[in-house]
C-alpha positions as CSV (number, residue, x, y, z in Angstrom):
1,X,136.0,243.4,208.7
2,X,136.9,247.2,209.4
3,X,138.4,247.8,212.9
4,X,134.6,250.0,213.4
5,X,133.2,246.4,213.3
6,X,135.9,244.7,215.4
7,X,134.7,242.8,218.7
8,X,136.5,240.7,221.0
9,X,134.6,239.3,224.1
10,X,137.7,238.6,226.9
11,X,134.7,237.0,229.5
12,X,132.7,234.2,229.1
13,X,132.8,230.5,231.3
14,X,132.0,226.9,229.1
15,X,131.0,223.8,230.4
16,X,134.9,223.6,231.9
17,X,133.3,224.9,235.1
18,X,130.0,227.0,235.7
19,X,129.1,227.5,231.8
20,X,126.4,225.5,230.1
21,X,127.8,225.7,226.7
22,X,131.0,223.5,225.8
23,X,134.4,225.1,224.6
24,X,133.5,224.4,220.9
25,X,130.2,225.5,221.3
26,X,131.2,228.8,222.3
27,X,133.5,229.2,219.2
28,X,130.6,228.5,217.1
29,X,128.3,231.0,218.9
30,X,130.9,233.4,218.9
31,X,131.2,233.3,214.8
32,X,127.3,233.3,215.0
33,X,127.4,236.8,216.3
34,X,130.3,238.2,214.3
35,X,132.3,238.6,217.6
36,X,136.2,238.9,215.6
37,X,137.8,237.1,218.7
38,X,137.6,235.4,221.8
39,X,139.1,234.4,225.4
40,X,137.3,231.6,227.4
41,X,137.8,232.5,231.2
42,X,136.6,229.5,233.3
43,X,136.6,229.4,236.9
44,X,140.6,228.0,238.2
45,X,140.3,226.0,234.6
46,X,142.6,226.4,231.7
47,X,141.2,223.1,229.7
48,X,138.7,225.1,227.5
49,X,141.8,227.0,225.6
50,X,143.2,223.4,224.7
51,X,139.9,222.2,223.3
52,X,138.8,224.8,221.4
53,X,142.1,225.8,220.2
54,X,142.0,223.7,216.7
55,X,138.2,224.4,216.5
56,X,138.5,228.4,216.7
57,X,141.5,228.2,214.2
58,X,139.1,225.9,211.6
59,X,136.2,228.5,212.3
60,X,139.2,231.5,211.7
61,X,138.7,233.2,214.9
62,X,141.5,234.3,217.2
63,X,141.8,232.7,220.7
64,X,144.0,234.0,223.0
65,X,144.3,231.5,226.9
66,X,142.2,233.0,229.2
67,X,141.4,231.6,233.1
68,X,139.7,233.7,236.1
69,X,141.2,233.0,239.7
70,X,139.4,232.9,242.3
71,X,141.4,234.9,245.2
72,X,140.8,236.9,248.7
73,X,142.0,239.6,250.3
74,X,140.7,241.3,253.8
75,X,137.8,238.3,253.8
76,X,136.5,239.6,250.3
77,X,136.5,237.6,247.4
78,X,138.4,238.5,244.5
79,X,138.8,237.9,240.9
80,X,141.5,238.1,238.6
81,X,141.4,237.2,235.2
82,X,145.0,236.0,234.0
83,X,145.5,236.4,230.1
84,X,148.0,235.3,226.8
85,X,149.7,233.4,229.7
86,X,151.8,230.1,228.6
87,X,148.9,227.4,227.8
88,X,151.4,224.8,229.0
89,X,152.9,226.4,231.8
90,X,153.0,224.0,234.3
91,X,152.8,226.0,237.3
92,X,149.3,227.5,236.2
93,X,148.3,223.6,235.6
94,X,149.0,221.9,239.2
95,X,147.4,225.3,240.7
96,X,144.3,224.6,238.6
97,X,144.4,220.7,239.3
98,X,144.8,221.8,243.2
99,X,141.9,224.0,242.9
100,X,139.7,221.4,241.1
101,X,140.4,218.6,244.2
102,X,139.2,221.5,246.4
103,X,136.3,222.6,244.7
104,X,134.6,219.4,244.2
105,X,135.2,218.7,248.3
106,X,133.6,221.9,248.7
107,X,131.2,220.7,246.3
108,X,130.2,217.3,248.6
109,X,130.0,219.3,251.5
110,X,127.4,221.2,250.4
111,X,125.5,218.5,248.8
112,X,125.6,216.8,252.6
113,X,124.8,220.0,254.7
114,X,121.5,220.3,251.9
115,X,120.5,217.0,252.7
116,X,120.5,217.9,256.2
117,X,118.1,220.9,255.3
118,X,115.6,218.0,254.3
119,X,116.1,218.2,250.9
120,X,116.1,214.4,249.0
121,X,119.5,214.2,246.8
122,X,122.8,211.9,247.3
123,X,126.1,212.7,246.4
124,X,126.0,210.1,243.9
125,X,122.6,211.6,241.9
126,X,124.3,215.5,242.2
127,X,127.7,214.2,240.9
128,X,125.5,211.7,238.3
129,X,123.8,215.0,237.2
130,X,126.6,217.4,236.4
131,X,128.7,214.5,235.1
132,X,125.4,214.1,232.4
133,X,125.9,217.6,230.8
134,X,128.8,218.0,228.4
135,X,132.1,218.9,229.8
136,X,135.5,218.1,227.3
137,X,138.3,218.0,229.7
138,X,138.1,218.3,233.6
139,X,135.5,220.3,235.4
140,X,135.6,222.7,237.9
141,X,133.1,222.4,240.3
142,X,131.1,225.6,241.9
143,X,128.1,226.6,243.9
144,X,126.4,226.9,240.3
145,X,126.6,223.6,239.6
146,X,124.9,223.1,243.0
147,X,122.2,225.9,241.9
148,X,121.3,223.8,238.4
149,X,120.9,220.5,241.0
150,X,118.4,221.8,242.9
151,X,116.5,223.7,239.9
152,X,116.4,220.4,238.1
153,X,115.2,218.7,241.2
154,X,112.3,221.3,241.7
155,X,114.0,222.4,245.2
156,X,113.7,225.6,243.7
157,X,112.1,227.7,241.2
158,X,115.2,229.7,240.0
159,X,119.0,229.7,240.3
160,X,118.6,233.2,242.2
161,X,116.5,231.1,245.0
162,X,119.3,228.5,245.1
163,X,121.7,231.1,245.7
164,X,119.4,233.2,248.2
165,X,117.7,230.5,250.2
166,X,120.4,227.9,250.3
167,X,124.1,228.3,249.0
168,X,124.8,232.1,248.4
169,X,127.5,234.1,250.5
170,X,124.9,235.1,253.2
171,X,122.3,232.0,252.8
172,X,121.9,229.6,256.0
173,X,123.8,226.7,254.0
174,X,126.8,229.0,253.2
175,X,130.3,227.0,253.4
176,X,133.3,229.1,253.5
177,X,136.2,228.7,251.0
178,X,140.1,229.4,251.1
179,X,141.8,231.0,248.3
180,X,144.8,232.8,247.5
181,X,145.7,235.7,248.2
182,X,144.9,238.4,245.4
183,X,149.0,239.0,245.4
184,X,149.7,235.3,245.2
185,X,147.2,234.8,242.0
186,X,149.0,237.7,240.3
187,X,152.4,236.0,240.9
188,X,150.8,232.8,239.6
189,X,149.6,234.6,236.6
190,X,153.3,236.3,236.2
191,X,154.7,233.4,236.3
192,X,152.8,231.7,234.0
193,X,153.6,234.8,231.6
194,X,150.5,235.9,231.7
195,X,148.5,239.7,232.4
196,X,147.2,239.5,235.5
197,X,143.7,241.7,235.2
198,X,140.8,242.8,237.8
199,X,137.8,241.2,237.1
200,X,134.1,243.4,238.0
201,X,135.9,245.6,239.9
202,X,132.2,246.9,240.4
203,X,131.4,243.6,241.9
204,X,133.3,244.9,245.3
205,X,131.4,246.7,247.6
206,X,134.0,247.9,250.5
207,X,135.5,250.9,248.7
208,X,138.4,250.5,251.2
209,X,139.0,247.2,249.8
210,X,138.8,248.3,246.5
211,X,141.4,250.8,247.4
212,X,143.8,248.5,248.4
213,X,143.5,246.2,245.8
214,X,144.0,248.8,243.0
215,X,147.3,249.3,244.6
216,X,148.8,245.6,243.5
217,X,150.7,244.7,240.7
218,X,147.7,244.6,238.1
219,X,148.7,244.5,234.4
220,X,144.5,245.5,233.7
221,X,141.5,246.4,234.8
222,X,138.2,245.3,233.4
223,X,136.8,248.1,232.7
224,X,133.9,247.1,229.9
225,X,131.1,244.9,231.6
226,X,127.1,243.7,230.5
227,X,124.5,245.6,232.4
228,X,127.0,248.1,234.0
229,X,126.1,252.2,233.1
230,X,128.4,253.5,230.5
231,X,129.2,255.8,233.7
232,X,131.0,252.9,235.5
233,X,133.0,251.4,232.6
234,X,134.0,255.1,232.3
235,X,135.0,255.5,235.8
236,X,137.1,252.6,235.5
237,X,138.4,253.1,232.4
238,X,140.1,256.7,233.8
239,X,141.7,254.9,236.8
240,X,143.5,252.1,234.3
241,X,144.5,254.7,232.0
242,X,145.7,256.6,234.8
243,X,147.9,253.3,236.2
244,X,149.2,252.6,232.3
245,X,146.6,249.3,232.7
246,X,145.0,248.0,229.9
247,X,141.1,248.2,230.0
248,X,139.6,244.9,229.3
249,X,135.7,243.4,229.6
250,X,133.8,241.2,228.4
251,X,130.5,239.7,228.6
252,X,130.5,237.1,231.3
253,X,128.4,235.0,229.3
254,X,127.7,231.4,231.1
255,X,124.8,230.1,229.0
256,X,121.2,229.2,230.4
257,X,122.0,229.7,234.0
258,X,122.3,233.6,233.5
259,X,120.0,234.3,230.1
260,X,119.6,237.4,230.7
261,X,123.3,237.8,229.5
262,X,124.5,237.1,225.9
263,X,127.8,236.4,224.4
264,X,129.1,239.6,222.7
265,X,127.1,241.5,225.3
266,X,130.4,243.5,225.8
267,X,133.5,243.7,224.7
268,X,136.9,245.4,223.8
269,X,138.1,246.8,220.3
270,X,140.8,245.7,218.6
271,X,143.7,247.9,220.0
272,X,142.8,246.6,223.7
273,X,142.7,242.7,222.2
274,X,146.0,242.9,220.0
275,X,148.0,244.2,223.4
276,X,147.0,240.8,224.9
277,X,147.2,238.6,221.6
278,X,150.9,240.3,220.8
279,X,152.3,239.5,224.1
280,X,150.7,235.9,223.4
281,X,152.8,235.9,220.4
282,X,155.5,236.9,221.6
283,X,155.8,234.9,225.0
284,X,155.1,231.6,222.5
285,X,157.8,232.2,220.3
286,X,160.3,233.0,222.9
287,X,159.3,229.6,224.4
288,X,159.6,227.9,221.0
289,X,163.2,229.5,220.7
């Protein structure tokens, strides 16, 4: 495969937290559409990197460790996707086992404020529901999983009505969430040895805000995006060449609860994915030695 032909997607979620498609499965789809690597970037989850590991290195397609953080800063949520960190840096595991505790409270809360609402689910049947679909490893619970409850349950006729009607950042059900600061998930990346990188910076609407975050310690901005004009990725891409950053993206794929996206739907040539795979490389062998 010529480097013309070479496509790594850096952005996509398995069934580790809001994905519908499991670690392995995503390998296999990724071989499917001659994608030439992949990073698996689940929601405060780094177990989809240990389960596909073996599986991507059968199927001959690089994996690099790959996790998006939920942060805030100024009451805005942010995300940061943390790359090539150490996959058994124990730091970036008790933040992610932290994270998972608080999630799934968050989770029950909203389950009980729905039923409130009137609408005829337990605990037990929400939890018996996700827990039915395949997950390797631990998941990570979100408002998604939520969303795919109340679809099944015919509560709703779409995911987009879950999240508009019920659960979504400005919906009547809406339960607030703490996170870390956008500087102390870039430590956490750092410290894990990882590159600490912007995710959808599009995705913010306060310009102020996005000022202030373009300020921080960012090793890259993701740049490449599905659905975004080319005039956008372009935009973006100026301000990380400008900062020495390196210009990521990826598809954001998550399987059937956002079809309208497909894995591969964007992605980086190979220049951009060797930076992250070479300082994978190297930050394993210095561990090893």
């Amino acid at each position: 495969m010529n480097k013309l032909e070479f496509r790594a997607d850096l952005h996509c979620h398995s069934t580790c937290s809001d994905g519908t498609c499991s670690p392995k499965e995503l390998v296999d789809m990724a071989v499917e559409a001659k994608l030439s690597a992949l990073a698996i970037t689940d929601h405060d989850n780094i177990d989809a990197f240990h389960i596909a590991k073996a599986h991507a290195e059968k199927m001959s397609l690089p994996l690099i460790p790959g996790v998006e953080i939920s942060a805030s800063h100024q009451d805005t949520n942010i995300h940061i996707l943390g790359y090539a960190y150490d996959s058994s840096s124990p730091i970036l595991k008790d933040f992610c086992d932290e994270r998972r505790e608080k999630r799934l409270e968050r989770f029950l809360n909203y389950i009980r404020l729905l039923q409130k609402e009137g609408l005829d689910f337990s605990v037990e049947e929400a939890l018996q529901m996700v827990e039915e679909s395949e997950s390797e490893g631990q998941r990570s619970w979100g408002r998604a999983h939520i969303a795919q409850v109340m679809l099944e349950k015919g509560f709703v006729t779409s995911i987009k009505q879950a999240f508009d009607v019920y659960i979504g950042d400005k919906s009547r059900c809406y339960i607030g969430a703490q996170y870390p600061s956008v500087e102390e998930a870039i430590k956490l990346i750092h410290d894990s040895g990882g590159l600490a990188v912007l995710a959808h910076p599009h995705f913010i609407k306060r310009d102020r805000i996005v000022r202030e975050v373009l300020e921080m310690n960012f090793d890259g901005l993701e740049c490449f995006y599905a659905r975004i004009p080319r005039e956008q990725e372009e935009k973006w891409c100026r301000i990380a060449e400008k900062k020495s950053w390196i210009a990521t993206g990826g598809s954001d794929f998550h399987g059937s609860v956002k079809p309208h996206i497909f894995l591969g739907a964007s992605w980086v040539n190979e220049e951009i994915f060797q930076k992250l795979h070479q300082h994978y490389l190297a930050h394993a062998k210095r561990i090893e030695n």
